[in-house]
Every structure is written in structure tokens, then in C-alpha cells.
N, C-alpha and C positions, 0 to 999 in steps of 0.2 A: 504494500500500500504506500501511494505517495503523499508526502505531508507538506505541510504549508514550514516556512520558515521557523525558526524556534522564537518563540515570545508571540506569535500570532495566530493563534487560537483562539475560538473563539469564545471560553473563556476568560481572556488574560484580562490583567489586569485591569484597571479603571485608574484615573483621576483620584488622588487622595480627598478631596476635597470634595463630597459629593455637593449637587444641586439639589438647591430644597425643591419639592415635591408643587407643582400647580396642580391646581384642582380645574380638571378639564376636561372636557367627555373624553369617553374611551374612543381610540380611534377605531373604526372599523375595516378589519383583518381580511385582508383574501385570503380564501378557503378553497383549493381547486377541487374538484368531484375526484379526478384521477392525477395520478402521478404514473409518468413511466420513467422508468428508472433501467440505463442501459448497464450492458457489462463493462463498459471500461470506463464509466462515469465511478463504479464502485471500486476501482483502481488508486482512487485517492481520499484522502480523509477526510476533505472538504463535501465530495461525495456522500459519505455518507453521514457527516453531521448534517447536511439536508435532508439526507434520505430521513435521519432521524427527528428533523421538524416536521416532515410531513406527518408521519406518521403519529406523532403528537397531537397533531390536528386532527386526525382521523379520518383522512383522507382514504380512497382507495389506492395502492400500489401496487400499478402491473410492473414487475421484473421480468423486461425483454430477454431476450434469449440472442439477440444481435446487436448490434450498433447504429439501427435504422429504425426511422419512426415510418412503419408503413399503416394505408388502409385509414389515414387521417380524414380524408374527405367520402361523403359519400352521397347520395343520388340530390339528395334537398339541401341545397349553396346556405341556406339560413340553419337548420338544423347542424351544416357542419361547422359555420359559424358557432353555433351557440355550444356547441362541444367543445370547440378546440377555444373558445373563449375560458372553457372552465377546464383547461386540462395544463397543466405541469409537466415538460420533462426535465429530467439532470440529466445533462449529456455531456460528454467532450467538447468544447470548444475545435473547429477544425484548424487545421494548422493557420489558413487566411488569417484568421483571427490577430495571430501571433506577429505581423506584419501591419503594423498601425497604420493605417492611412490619417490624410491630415484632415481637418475637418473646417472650413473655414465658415463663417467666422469668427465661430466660436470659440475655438480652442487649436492649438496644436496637432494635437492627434486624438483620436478615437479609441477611445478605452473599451471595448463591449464587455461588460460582465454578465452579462444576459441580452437576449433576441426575444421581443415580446412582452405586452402589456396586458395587465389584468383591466384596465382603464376599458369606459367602452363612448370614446372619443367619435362626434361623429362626421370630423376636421380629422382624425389622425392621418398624420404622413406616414406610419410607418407601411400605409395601404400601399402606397405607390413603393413602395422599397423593399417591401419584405416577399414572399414567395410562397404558394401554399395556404392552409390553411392557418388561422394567428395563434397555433400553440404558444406559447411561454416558452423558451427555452434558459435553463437556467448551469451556468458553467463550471463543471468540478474541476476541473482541472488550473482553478485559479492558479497556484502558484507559477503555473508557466503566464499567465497572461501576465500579474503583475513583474515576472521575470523581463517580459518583453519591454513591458512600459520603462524598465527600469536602461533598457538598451537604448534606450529613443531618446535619452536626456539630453539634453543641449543642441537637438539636431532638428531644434522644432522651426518653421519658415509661415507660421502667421504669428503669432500674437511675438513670441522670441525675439523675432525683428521688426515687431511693432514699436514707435518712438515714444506712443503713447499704453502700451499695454508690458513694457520688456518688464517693469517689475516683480510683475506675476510669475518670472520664471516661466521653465517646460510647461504648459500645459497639457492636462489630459481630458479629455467630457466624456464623462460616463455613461449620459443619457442620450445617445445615440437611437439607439433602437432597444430600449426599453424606459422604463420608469423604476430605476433601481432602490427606491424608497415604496416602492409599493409593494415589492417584492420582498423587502430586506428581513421580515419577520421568519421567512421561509428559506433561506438562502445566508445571510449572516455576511455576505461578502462586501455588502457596503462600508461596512467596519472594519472586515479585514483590509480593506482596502484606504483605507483613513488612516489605519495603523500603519500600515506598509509605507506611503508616503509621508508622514510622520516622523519616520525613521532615517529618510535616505538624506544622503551631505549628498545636496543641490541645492538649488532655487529650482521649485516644484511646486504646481497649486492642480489639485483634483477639483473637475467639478461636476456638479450633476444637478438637476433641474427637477421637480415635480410637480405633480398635483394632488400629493397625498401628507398624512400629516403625524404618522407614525415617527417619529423624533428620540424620542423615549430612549431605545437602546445608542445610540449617538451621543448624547449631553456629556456624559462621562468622561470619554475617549481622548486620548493625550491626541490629538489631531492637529498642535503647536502650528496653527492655523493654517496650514497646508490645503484646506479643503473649505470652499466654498460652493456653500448649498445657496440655490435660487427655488423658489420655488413661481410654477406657471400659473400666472392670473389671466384672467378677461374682464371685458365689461360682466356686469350682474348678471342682466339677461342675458347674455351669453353663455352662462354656466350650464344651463339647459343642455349644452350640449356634448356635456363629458360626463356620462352614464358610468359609476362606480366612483366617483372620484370623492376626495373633500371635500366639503362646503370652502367658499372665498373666505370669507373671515377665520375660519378654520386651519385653511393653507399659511395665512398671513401670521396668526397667532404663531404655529410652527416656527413657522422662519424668525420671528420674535426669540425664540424658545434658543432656539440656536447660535442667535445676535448673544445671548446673554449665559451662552455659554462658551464665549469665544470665538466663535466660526465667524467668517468673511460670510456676506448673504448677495443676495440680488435678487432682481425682479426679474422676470423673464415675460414680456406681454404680450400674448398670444396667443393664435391668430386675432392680428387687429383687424374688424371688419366696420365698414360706413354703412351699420343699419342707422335706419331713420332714429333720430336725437343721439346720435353717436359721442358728439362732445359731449352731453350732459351724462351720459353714462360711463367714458373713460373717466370723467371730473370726479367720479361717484368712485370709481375704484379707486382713483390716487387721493381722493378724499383719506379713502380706508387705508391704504397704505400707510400714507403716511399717520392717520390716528396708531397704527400699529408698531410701524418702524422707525419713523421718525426719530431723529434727535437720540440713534442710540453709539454712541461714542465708539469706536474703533469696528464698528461693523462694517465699514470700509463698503459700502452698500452702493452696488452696479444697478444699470438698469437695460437690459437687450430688448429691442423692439421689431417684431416680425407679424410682417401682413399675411394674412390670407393669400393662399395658392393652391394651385391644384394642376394634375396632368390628367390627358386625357385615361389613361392608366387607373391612374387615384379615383378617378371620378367614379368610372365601370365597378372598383369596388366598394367604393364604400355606400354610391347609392345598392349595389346590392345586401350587403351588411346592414344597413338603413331604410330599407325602400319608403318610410313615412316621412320620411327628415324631411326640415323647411330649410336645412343649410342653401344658401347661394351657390349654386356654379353655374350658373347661366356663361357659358363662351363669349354670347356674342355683347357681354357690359364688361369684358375683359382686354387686356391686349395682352397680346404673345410676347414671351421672351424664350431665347433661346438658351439651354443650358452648358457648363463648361463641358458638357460631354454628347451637346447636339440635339439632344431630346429638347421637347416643346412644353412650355408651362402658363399656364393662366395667369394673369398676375389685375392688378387695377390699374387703371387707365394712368395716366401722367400728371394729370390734374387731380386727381383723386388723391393719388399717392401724395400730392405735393400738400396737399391740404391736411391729409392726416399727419405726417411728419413736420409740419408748421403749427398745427395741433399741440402736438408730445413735446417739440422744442421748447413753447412756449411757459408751458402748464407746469411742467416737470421740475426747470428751478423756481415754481411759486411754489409748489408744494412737498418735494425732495431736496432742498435749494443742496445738499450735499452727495447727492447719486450722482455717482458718473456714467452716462451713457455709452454703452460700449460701441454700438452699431443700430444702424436701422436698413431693415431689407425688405 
């Protein structure tokens, strides 16, 4: 059996100094129906200390007999949706994995500690990106991934050789293709992973984005501020449209949670859409913002701002995933943009864009007057 470094288990140690206790609803746990669990996922330790959450939970756990998840979709596209939304596997990370690509313009490079969201987003991108049906997939074989990440230090070409972000060190974003706080009660790797950079003589900053509000096993962690957590807002009525996630005031309190316990924080807002009173509803969330994060000293508090997109790809899925949804993707109140890799994207008109982002300039140092805005796209 392969093991995680010495001192990162996921027991170890905590913060001498614990946090006193907020009185705060309990956050609500994803619970998948099934777990598949391969043979060479149980090769590592990390392996089966998930294998060992799941089963805590009381989950079902089918132990494949190979290293392939077959037989995942079948005749009814919603029916296989609504399975593989509730199913779990621990597999191997493939070797891809282990060659970070860069991720712009977020971060440096792309950490994936998991493929797959329990969230049921009905904006998600990961429709246009991912393959198959939306299992969960969740990664045993961490220690070679944070092995890799540890390869890729100093050789990072977005944020590295940014004049206005080089502080930040290597960067890595975790949330790529998954919601690795929604999953972390199940899997444990977000903290091994806190730990891990933590530990290494660099300038390094982890970060990862969500919409969930499970904090709790995090607060403790010697994380010598290596890691910055954002968590994803929208306008109010906009929340409608991310099935299983936190409540907004919920997300924001989190991220509070974490300002005061040391962590670097940020906002991440997104998808920004121009539904009708669109101002008075961004005003309404950075209202909330800032009642929540405001004025909290060394939270070093970012702010990323990403519009609404879609490819023709994204669309065919997710209105099948959704077929009721009032989401927007009408093509023809869109204009085309082309991608660095050729493929075609919907995006908002030029005037549109230019209005929302004269919007957020605005508004942002009246009522964050210390966020730093990282980007807007």
C-alpha cells in the first residue's frame, strides 16, 4: 500500500490554539447512493481512508473487479443523469493528470484533486468539459499528484510573471473540475493538501473556489496562509440556479469563518448575467459581502469577475440535464468569440459587457474599497 508523506495524514495534527466554536446551522453533507471503488484506487492509503468515509456514511460500495467504470449511462439521458449525479468513484488519477497544464487566468496551473460535482448547477461548465456521464470522480493516488505540483514550482507563466499578481508565488487552483469543498467530508484531500503546501520552502499559494460551506475540518490547519479559499457568489435571484449548493449568506459567512482563521479569501462572481434590475441585484450581493467580509484585516480579500458563456456543446447538455430551466442561451443576443484552441463560445454583446464591467468597477471600491480585483472575463 502506498502512503501519503509522513506528518500528512489525515489525522495529524491541528493548530495548538483551537477556534472557538460558532453556533451555525449544520452544513448539509453529500451523501452519494453508491461508491465504486477500483482495484488500484485500494493500492494507497489515501484510498482507503475514503473508502473508509464512505462507508461511515453508509453508503453502498460496489468493489470493481477492474480499473474501468463501465455500463454508467443507460437508455433514459435524465435517469442516467440523476444516477451518476448520486454516485462516487475512488479511482486513480491517470497519468495526464500528473502533467499540470496552466490555467489562465486564474492561476498557474491546475491542481485536479477530483473530476466532478455533487452541485446541480444549471450554468455548470464543467458540461462543456467533462465526458460521459457526471460521476464524481475522486483521487487516491494523491501523493503523486501533490508530488507533481511540487515539480511545477517556479515554472509557473500566468500569475508568476504577472507584475501585479508575482506575490502570490506558484500558483495552483484546485477547482478546476470539481468543487473540492463539497466533497472534502468524503475524501479528506483538501486538507491534505493545505498541509502539503504548508510545508514546502517556496512562495506557493493553493487555491480553490466554492459554493459550499462545510469549513469546519479546515479552521485548525497550520495552512501559514499558503491557501486561499474564494468562495462563488451571484446575484440572489440567481441562486435558483445551483441545485444542492449553500444558501448566499451561508457561502459568505464560510468564507468569514476562514478570514478569521487566517486564510487569504476572495470572491469569485459568477456567472455575471444582465437579467432585468441586474444593478440592483449585484448592489444587493456586494451589499452582503461586504456586511460579511468587510473591514476584516489581513484577509488580503481578491475579487474574480466572470460573465456568463456557453458553447454550443455546453448548451446540448445541460438543457438536457435541465430541460425546465429559464437559464438564457439564446445565440442569437450573443456574439461569438473564438477560443485559444479554435472552438466557438457565446459570450455578451460588447456593449453589454462594457456596461457590466463599468458596473463592478464602479460599485466594488464603494463597497470593498480594499478587494483587489484580479480579472474580469
Amino acid at each position: 500500500m502506498q502512503t501519503l508523506p509522513a506528518g500528512f495524514l489525515s489525522n495529524g495534527s491541528a493548530n495548538k490554539d483551537a477556534r472557538p466554536t460558532i453556533n451555525l446551522p449544520r452544513p448539509k453533507l453529500w451523501r452519494p447512493k453508491r461508491v465504486f471503488v477500483t482495484p488500484s484506487a485500494l493500492e494507497w492509503e489515501h484510498g482507503h481512508a475514503m473508502l473508509a468515509r464512505a462507508e461511515a456514511l453508509g453508503c453502498e460500495i460496489v468493489r470493481l473487479k477492474a480499473n474501468r467504470l463501465v455500463r454508467l449511462a443507460g437508455e433514459d439521458p435524465r435517469r442516467t443523469y440523476v444516477d451518476a449525479k448520486n454516485t462516487l468513484a475512488i479511482v486513480v488519477a491517470p497519468p495526464a493528470k500528473l502533467h499540470l497544464q496552466p490555467i489562465p487566468p486564474s492561476a498557474d496551473w491546475r491542481l485536479d484533486l477530483a473530476e466532478g460535482c455533487p452541485a446541480h448547477c444549471q450554468y455548470c461548465y464543467l458540461a462543456g468539459s467533462l465526458t460521459g456521464p457526471p460521476v464524481t470522480r475522486v483521487y487516491a493516488n494523491l501523493p503523486e499528484i501533490l508530488s507533481a505540483a511540487e515539480r511545477h514550482l517556479d515554472r509557473g507563466a500566468i500569475t508568476s510573471r504577472s507584475a501585479k499578481r508575482r506575490h502570490e508565488g506558484t500558483t495552483f487552483e484546485a477547482s478546476c473540475y470539481t468543487d473540492p469543498l463539497g466533497i472534502e467530508h468524503l475524501t479528506g484531500s483538501l486538507a491534505e493538501t493545505i498541509r502539503y503546501f504548508a510545508q514546502l520552502d517556496a512562495a506557493v499559494q493553493l487555491r480553490f473556489t466554492s459554493k459550499f460551506d462545510a469549513v469546519e475540518p479546515l479552521l485548525n490547519l497550520d495552512h501559514k496562509r499558503r491557501t486561499r479559499m474564494r468562495v462563488s457568489v451571484n446575484a440572489p435571484s440567481l441562486v435558483c440556479f445551483e441545485g444542492g449548493t449553500a444558501g448566499l449568506r451561508t457561502r459568505l459567512q464560510a468564507a468569514r469563518r476562514m478570514a478569521e482563521a487566517g486564510y487569504r479569501i476572495g470572491l469569485t462572481i459568477a456567472p455575471i448575467m444582465p437579467m432585468g434590475g441586474w444593478r440592483e441585484e449585484y448592489q444587493t450581493l456586494l451589499d452582503l459581502a461586504a456586511a460579511t467580509l468587510g473591514e476584516r484585516p489581513g484577509a488580503d480579500l481578491t475579487v474574480e469577475l466572470i460573465t456568463h458563456r456557453f458553447t454550443a456543446g455546453s448548451k446540448e447538455v445541460l438543457t438536457g440535464w435541465y430541460p425546465g430551466s429559464s437559464l438564457d442561451m439564446d445565440e442569437a443576443t450573443r456574439a461569438q468569440k473564438r477560443t485559444k484552441y479554435g472552438s466557438l463560445k457565446y459570450v455578451y454583446e460588447p456593449e453589454v459587457m462594457r456596461q457590466m464591467r463599468d458596473f463592478f468597477m464602479a460599485e466594488l471600491p464603494i463597497r470593498l474599497p480594499d478587494a483587489q480585483v484580479l480579472y474580469w472575463t
